[in-house]
MIKOL-688591 format. One line per field, with one value per residue (C-alpha): residue number from 1; residue in three letters; x, y, z. Coordinates in nm, 4 decimals, decimal comma, padded with zeros to 6 digits. Each point is the difference from the previous one (the first is absolute). Example, Ala and Ser with C-alpha at 12.3 -4.5 7.8 and 13.67 -1.06 7.14 Angstrom:
2
nr	c(1;2)
rest	c(ALA;SER)
c1	c(01,2300;00,1370)
c2	c(-00,4500;00,3440)
c3	c(00,7800;-00,0660)
! end
This chain:
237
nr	c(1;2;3;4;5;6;7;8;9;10;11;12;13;14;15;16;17;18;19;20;21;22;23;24;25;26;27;28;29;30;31;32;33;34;35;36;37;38;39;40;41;42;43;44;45;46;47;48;49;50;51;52;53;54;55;56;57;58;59;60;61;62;63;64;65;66;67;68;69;70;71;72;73;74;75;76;77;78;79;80;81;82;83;84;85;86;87;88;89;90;91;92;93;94;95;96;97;98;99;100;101;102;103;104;105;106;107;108;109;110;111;112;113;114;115;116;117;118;119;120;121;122;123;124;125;126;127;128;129;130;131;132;133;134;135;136;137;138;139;140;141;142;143;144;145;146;147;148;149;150;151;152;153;154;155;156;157;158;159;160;161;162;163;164;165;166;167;168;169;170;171;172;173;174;175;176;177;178;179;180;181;182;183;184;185;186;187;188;189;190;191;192;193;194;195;196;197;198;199;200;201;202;203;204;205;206;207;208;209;210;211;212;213;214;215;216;217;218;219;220;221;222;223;224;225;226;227;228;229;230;231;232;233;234;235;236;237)
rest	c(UNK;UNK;UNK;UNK;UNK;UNK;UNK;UNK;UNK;UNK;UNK;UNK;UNK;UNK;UNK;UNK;UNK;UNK;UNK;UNK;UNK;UNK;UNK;UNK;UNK;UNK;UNK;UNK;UNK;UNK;UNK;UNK;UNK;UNK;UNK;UNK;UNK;UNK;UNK;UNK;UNK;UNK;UNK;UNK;UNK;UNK;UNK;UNK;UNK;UNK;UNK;UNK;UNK;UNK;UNK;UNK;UNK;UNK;UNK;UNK;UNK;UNK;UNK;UNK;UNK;UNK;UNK;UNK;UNK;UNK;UNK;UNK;UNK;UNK;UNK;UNK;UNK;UNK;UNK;UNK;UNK;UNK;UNK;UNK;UNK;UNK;UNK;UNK;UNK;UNK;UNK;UNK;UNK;UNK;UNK;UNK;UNK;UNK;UNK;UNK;UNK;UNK;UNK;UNK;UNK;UNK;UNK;UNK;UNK;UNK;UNK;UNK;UNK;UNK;UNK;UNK;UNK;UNK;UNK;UNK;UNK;UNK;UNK;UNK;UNK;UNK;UNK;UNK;UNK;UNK;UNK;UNK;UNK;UNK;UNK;UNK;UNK;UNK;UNK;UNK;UNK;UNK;UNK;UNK;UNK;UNK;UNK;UNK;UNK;UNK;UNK;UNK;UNK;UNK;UNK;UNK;UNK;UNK;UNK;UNK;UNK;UNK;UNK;UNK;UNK;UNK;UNK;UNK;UNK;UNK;UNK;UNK;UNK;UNK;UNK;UNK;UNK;UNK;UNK;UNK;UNK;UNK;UNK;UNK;UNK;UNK;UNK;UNK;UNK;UNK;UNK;UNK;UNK;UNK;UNK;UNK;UNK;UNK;UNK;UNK;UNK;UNK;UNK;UNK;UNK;UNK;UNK;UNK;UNK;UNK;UNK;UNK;UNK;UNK;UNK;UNK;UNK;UNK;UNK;UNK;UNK;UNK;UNK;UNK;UNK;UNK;UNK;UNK;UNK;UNK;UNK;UNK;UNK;UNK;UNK;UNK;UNK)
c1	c(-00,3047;-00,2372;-00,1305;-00,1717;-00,3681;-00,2937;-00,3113;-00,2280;-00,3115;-00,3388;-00,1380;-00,3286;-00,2083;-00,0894;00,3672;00,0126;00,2692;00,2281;00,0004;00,1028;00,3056;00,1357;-00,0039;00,1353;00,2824;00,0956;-00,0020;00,2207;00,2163;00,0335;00,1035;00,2890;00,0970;00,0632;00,1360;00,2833;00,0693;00,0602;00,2175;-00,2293;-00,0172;00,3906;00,1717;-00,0277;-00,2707;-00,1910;-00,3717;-00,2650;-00,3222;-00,1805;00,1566;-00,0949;-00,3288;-00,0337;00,1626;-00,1656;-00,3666;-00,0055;-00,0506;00,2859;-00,1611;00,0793;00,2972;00,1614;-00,2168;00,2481;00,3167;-00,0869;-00,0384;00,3177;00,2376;-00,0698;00,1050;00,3432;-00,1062;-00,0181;00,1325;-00,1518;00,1795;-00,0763;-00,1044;00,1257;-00,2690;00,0367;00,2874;00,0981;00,1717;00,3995;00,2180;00,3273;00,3093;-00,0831;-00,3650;00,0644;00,2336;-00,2580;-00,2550;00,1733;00,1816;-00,3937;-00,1015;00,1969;-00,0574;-00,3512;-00,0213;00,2068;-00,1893;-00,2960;00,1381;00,1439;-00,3558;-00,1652;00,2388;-00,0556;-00,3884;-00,0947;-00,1767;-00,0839;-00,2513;00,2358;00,2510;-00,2353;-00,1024;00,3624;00,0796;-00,2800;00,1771;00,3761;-00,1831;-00,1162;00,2917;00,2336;-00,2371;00,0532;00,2439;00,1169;-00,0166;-00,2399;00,0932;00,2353;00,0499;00,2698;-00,0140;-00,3357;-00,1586;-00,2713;-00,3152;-00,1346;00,3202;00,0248;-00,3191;00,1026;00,2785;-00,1768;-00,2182;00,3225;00,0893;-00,2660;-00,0501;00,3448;-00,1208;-00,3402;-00,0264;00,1848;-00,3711;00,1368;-00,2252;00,2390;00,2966;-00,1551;-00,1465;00,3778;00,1370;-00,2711;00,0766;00,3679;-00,0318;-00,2100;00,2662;00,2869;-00,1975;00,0753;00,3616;-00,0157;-00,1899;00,3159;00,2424;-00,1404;00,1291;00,2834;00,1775;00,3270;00,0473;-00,1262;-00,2326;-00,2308;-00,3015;-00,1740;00,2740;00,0110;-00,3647;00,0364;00,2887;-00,2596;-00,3083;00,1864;00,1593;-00,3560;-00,1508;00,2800;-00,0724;00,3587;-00,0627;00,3937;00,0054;-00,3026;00,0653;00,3617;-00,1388;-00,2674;00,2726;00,1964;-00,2543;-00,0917;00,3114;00,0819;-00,2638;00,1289;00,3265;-00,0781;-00,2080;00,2663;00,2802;-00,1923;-00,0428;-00,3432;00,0967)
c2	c(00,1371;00,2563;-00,0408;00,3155;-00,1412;00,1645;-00,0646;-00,3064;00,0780;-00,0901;-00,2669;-00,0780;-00,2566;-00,2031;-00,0383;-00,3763;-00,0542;-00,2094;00,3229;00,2283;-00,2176;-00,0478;00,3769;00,0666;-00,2945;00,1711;00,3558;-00,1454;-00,1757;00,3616;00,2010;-00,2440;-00,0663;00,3586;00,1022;-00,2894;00,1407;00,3184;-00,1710;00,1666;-00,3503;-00,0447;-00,3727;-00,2247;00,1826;-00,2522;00,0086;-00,0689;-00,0586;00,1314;00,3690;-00,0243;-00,0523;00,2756;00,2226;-00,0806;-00,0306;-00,3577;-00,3860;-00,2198;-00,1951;00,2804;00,0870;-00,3820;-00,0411;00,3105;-00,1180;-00,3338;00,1589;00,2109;-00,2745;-00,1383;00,2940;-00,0369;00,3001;-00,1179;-00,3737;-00,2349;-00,1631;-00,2573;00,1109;00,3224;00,1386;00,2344;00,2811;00,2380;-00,1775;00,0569;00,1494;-00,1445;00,0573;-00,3418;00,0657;00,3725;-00,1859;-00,2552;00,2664;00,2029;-00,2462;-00,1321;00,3402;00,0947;-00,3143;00,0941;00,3166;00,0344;-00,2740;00,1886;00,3170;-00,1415;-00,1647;00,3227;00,1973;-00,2750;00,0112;00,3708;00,2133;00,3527;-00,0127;-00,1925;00,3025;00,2529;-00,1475;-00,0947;00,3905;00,1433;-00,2635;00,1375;00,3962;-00,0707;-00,1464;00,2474;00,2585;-00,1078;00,0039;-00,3250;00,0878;00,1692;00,3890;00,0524;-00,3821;-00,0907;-00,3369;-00,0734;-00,1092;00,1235;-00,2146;00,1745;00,0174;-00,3823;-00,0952;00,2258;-00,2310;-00,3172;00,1770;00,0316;-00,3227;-00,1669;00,2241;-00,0724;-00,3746;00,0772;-00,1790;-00,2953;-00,2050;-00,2858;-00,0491;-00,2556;00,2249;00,3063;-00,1719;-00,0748;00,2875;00,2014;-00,2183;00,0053;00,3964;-00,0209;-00,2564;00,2871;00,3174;-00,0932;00,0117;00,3410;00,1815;-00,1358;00,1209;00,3506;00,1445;-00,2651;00,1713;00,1672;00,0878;00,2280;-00,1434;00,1568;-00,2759;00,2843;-00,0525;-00,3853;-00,0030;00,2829;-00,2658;-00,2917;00,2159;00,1218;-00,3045;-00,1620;00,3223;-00,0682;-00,3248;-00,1263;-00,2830;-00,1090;00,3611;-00,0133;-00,3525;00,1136;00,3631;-00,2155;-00,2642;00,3008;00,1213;-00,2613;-00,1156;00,3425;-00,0635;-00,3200;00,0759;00,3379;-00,2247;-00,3045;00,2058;00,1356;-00,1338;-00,0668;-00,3608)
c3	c(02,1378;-00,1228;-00,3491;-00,1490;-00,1812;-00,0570;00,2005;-00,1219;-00,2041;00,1502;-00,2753;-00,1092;00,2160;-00,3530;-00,0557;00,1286;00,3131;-00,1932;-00,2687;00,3222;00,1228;-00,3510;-00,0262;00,3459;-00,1232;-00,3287;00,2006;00,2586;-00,2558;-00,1986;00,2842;00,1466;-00,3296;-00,1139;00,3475;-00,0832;-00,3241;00,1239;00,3068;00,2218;00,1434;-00,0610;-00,0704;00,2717;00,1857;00,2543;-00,0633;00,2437;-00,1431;00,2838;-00,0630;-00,2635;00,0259;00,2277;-00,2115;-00,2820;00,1692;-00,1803;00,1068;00,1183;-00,2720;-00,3075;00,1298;-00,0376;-00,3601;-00,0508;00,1274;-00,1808;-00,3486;00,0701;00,0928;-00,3924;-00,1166;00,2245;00,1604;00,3862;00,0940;00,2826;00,2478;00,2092;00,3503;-00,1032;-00,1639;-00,3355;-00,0501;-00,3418;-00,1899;00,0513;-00,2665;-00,0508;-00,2823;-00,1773;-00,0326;-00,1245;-00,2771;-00,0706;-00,0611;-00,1676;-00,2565;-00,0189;-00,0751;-00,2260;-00,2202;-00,0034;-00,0377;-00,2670;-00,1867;00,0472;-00,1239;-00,3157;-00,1391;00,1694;-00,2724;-00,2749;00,0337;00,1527;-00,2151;-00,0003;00,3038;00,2518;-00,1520;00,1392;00,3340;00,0603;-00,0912;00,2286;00,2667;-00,0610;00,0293;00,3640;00,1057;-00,1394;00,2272;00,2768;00,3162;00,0842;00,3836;00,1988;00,0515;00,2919;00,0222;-00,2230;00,1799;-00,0608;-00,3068;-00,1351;-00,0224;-00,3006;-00,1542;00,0929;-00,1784;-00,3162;00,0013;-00,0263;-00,2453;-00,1796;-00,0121;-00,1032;-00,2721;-00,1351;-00,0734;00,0042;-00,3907;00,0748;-00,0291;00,1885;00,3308;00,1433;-00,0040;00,0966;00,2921;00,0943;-00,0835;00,2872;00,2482;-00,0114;-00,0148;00,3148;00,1240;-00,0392;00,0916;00,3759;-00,1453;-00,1843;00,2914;00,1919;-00,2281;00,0437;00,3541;-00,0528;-00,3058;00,0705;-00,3908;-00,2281;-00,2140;-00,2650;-00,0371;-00,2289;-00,2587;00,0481;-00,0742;-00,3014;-00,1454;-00,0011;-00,1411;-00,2708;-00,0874;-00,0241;-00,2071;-00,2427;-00,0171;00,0648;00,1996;00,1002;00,1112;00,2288;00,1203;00,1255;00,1724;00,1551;00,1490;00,0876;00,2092;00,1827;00,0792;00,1435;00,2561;00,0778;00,0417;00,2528;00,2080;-00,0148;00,1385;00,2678;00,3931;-00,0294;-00,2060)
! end
């Protein structure tokens, strides 16, 4: 298991130890985190904290605060003499998330219409320009997603509900997105049909910019429920 990190920065001897090892923790915690996101640690992948350690030039200490903080976010689960593994993806939790999703989201992006004003307007705007720029996959690999275009994306996103003004929802709505990324990245060398995401995405920004919110709220169920069902037909569920 090779994970890909960048070498640890010497720290100050005033920082106090306890300041160190929650740093090396939350550095640790970063790192496995995204490379599970991106399924470069794919579903079901063993873990050994010791690897990791090494691999990450951290205690065995930061690397289980990690793993701790990332099995509350569903992200990695603990077994019993077994030790810690990815999380596993399955059809019934795809549905779940996605039916969860989709009732959030959607909630979002209807007050997000109701209360947004002409600044959310031009940040979402400035969001929709990048993304429209840029090339879903990395050139030559049509099978690989692109990490910039990835994080454009998410920009994206968040932008489209970026006025909803309610903490409690928003907070739901990330982690749910986070929850199906692993899903989308999936879908991605899994997709035997054509499938224009630019126009998917084009639907739901200018249903928003006109301010028709059944509009919007139907492209944006469309859309994710394309994803869903790529990834549920596949062999990887």
């Amino acid at each position: 298991m090779k994970i890909i990190h960048s070498p640890d920065t010497t720290t100050p001897d005033t920082v106090p130890p306890e300041a160190n090892a929650g740093t090396k923790s939350h550095r640790a915690y970063a790192q496995i985190r995204a490379d599970i996101l991106t399924c470069r640690l794919m579903p079901g992948t063993k873990l050994s904290i010791a690897a990791l350690a090494s691999e990450l030039d951290v205690s065995l200490g930061a690397v289980r605060e990690a793993l701790s903080m990332l099995q509350s976010e569903a992200l990695v689960v603990s077994e019993p003499q077994r030790g810690y593994t990815v999380s596993p993806v399955s059809p019934k939790e795809l549905a779940d998330i996605t039916e969860a999703r989709i009732a959030i989201e959607t909630l979002c992006l209807r007050t997000s219409i109701e209360r947004g004003d002409l600044a959310w307007e031009s940040r979402l705007v400035a969001a929709w320009h990048r993304l429209s720029r840029l090339s879903q996959s990395d050139a030559g690999k049509e099978q690989h997603l692109s990490e910039v275009w990835s994080r454009a994306h998410a920009d994206f996103h968040a932008e489209l509900v970026g006025a909803c003004g309610n903490d409690w929802l928003l907070r739901m709505r990330a982690m749910l997105y986070e929850q199906s990324e692993r899903y989308r990245r999936m879908s991605v060398p899994l997709q035997t049909e054509e499938r224009d995401v630019p126009a998917e995405h084009k639907a739901i920004f200018d249903a928003v910019m006109d301010r028709d919110i059944p509009r919007a709220v139907n492209a944006l169920e469309n859309h994710l429920r394309k994803t869903a069902s790529i990834v549920r037909t596949s062999v990887a569920l």
